[in-house]
Structures are given as structure tokens and as C-alpha cells.
C-alpha positions as CSV (number, residue, x, y, z in Angstrom):
1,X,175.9,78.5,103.6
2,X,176.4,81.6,101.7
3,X,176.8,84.9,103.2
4,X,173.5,86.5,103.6
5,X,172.5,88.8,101.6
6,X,170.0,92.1,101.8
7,X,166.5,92.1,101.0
8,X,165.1,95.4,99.7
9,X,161.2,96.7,99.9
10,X,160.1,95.7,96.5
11,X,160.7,91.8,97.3
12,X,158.2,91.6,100.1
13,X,155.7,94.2,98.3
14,X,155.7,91.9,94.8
15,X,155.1,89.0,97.3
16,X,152.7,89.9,99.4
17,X,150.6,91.8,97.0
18,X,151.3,89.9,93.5
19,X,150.3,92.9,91.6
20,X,153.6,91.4,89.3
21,X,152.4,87.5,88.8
22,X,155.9,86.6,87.9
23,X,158.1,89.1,90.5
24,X,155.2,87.6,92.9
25,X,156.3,84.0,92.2
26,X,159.8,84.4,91.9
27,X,159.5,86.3,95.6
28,X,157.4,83.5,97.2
29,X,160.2,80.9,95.9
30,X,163.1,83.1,97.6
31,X,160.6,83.6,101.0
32,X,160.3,79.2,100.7
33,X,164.3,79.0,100.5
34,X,164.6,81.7,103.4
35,X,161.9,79.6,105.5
36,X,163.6,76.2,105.1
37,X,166.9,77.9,106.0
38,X,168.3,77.4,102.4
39,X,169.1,81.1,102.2
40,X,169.6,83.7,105.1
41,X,168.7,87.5,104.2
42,X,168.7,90.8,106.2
43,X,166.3,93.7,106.5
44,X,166.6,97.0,107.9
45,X,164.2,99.3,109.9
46,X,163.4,101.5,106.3
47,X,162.6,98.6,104.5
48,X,160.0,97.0,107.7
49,X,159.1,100.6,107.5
50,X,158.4,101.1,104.2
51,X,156.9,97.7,103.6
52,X,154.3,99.0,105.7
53,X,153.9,102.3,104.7
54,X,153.1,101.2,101.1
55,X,150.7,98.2,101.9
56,X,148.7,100.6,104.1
57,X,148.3,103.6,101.8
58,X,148.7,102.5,98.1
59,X,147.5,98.6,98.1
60,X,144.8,99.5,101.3
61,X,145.9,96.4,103.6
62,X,144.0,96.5,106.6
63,X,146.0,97.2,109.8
64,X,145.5,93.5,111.1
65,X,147.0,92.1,107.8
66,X,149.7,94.1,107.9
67,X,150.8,92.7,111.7
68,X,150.1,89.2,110.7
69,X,152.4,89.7,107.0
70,X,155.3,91.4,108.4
71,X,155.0,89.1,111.5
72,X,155.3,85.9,109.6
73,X,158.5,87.4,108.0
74,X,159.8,88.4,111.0
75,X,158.8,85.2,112.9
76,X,162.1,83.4,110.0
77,X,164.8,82.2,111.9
78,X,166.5,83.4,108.3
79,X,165.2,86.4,108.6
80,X,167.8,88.8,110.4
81,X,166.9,92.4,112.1
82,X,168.0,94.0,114.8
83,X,165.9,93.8,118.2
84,X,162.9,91.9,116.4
85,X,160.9,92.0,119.5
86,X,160.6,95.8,119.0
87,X,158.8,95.8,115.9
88,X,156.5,93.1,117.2
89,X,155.6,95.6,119.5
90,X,154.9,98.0,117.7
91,X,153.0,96.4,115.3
92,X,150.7,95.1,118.3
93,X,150.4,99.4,119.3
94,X,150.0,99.7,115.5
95,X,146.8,97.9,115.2
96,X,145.5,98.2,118.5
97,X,145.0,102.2,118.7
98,X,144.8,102.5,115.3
99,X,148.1,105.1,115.4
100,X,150.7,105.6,112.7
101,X,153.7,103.0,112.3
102,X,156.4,105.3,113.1
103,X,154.2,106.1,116.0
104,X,154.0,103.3,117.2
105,X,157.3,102.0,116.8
106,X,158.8,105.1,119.0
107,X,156.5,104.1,121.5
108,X,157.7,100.5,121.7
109,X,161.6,102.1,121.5
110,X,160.7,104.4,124.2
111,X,159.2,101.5,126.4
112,X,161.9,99.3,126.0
113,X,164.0,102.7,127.2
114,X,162.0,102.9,130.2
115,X,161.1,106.5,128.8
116,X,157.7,107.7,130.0
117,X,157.4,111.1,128.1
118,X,157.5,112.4,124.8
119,X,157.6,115.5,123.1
120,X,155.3,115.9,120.4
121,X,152.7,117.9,118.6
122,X,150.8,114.8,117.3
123,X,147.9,113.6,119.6
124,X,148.2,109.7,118.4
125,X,150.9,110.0,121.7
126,X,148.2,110.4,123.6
127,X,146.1,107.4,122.9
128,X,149.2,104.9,125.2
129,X,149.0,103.7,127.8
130,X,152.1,105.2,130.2
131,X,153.2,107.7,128.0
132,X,153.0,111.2,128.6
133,X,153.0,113.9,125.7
134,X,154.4,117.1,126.4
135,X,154.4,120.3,123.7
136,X,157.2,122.2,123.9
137,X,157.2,125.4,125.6
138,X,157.7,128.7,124.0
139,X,160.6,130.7,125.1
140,X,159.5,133.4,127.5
């Protein structure tokens, strides 16, 4: 088998949206060769994170799609990225309290740290379960 090889944003976009009919096919026929093990790629954090990012705000993807699309890709055996279990995660967080991505994937990081407080302006922190938000104080 060939040495893998790197699978960028627009790929998985074209696919799972088809708002490029041919892009979209010729996608879905790479995804088939990657599911039956013909082909091996790897993604990185940006492209999982802007994969989401663009499904959410520009194509309007509910939430729950969103887990179940990126969880089918990240359920390939073919499909390589780093601590997978992560974004699993924090896609679960994700949907179920209705908090940013980025969010939510810090939390599952900091979980799987063992870290129980963050600091941080944003209030979507405060919707987990076990973690504590803390604002910084200012300098007396």
C-alpha cells in the first residue's frame, strides 16, 4: 500500500455538502477507497476543526449532523488522527450543551488531563459538568 497521504478541508466539505456535484462525487469515490482500506489518508486537528466550523456557520448543519458526519470519518480504520477518542468527545460536549467546537474540544483535552479548572471569560465553560471557570484577577 502507498504511503498515505493528507487530506485537506475542502475534500470532506465538497463531500458531505455536494454543493460541487462533480468535486462531491469524486470525494465520495476517494471516502469508498479509504473505507475499504484501498487508500490510507491523514487529518489534522485544523482540518476536523475547520470541517466543522464551516458546516455549522456557512452550510447551517445542525449540531447532531455534524457529530454523526465527522464521526463516521473518524470511525475509518484508514482514517489517521491523533487521539481520536478526544474529538469523539468533544463532539458528544459539542452537541449536548450546545457550546462552541473549540469549547468543547478543550474541555475533552482538559478531562483527559485530569484538569478541573479553566481560565476564561467565556461562560459556555460554565455549562460542564466538573469544570470550574475562573476570570483572571486583576493585579492589585
Amino acid at each position: 500500500m502507498a504511503m498515505p497521504r493528507f487530506l485537506d478541508t475542502n475534500i470532506l466539505l465538497r463531500y458531505f455538502t455536494a454543493s460541487d456535484p462533480a468535486k462531491a462525487e469524486a470525494a465520495r469515490a476517494l471516502l469508498e477507497r479509504v473505507e475499504r482500506g484501498e487508500e490510507k489518508v491523514v487529518i489534522s486537528l485544523l482540518v476536523v476543526f475547520e470541517t466543522v466550523f464551516t458546516l455549522q456557520r456557512t452550510y447551517k448543519v445542525p449540531r447532531e449532523r455534524i457529530r454523526e458526519m465527522i464521526g463516521d470519518l473518524l470511525s475509518l480504520p484508514s482514517v489517521q488522527l491523533a487521539q481520536k477518542g478526544l474529538y469523539r468527545q468533544a463532539l458528544d460536549l459539542y452537541v449536548a450543551h450546545n457550546i462552541s467546537f473549540a469549547d468543547a474540544y478543550n474541555a475533552a483535552f482538559m478531562r483527559s488531563r485530569g484538569l478541573l479548572e479553566v481560565y476564561s471569560w467565556d461562560t459556555d465553560f460554565d455549562r460542564l459538568t466538573g469544570i470550574k471557570r475562573r476570570e483572571p484577577a486583576p493585579t492589585a
